[in-house]
N, C-alpha and C positions, 0 to 999 in steps of 0.2 A: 565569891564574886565572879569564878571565870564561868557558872550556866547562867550567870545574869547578861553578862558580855557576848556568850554564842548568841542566847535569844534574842537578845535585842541586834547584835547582827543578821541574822537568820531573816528578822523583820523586816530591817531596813535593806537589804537584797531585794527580797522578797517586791517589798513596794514599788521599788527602782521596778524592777521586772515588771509588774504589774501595770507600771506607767509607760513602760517602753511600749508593751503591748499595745494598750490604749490607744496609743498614740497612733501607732504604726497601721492598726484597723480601725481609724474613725474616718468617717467620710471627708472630703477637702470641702470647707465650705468658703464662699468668699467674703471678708468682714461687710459688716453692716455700711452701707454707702460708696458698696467698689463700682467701679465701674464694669467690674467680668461681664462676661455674657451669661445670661440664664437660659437655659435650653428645657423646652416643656417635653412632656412624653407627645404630645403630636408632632413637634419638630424633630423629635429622633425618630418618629415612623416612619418619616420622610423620608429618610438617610437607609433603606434595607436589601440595596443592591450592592452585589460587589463592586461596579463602577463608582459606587457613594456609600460606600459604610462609614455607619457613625453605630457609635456602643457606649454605652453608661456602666461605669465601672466605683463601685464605692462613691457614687455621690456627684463622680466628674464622668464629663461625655468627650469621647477621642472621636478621634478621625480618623480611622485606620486605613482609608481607600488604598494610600500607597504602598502599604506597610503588606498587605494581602500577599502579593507574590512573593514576597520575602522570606512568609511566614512558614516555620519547620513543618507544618503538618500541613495534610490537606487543602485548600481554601475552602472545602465544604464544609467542616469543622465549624469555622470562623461563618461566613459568608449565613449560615445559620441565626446568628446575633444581633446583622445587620437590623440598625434600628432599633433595637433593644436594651432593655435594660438587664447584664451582662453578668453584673459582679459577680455570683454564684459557679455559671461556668468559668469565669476566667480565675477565680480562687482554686478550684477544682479540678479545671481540666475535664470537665464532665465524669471525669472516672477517679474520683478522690486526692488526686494528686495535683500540688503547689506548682505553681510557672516558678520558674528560677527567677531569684534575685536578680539576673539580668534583665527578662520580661520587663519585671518592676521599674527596674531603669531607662529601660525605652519609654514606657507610657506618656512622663509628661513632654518629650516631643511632638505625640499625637493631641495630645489637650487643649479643646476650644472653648471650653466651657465648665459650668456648673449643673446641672440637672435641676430642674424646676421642681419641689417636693407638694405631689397632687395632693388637695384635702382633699378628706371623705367627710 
């Protein structure tokens, strides 16, 4: 009985984990009949100055004009994105490496929106 017990513990971990993840990288989307705003990729091209940055990050579009100075690193780093759709550097860092758990905590302060998703 006790390798029937690990394995099926081992599983049920496992799943739990599997769904945190999920979770945790799926884009924010707004339920069907919200009133969010939807922001298209021409109205984030609008936004790709640093006096007006906007950036799309996993699904949602921020606002980060005020956030610029603040920010630890360069503002040319960032100010690069402006208008953009973002996730990839802001997962990355451009140089493989994760923003800290904090980052993540700032975000939805900047959040105005949803990202409009273009058909092809």
């Amino acid at each position: 009985m006790r390798p029937a017990f690990l394995v099926s513990t081992f599983a049920f971990w496992g799943l739990i984990a599997a769904l945190a993840i999920g979770a945790a990288t799926a884009p924010v989307r707004a339920p069907a009949g919200s009133s969010e705003r939807v922001i298209s990729s021409e109205e984030l091209a609008k936004h790709a100055r640093p006096d007006d940055c906007w950036v799309a990050i996993r699904g949602s579009v921020y606002d980060i004009t005020k956030y610029l100075p603040d920010h630890p690193s360069r503002p040319e780093i960032i100010e690069a994105w402006c208008g953009k759709e973002a996730t990839q550097a802001y997962e990355t860092k451009t140089k493989g490496r994760k923003h800290s758990k904090a980052a993540d905590k700032l975000l939805p302060a900047y959040r105005i929106g949803i990202l409009k998703e273009d058909k092809q």
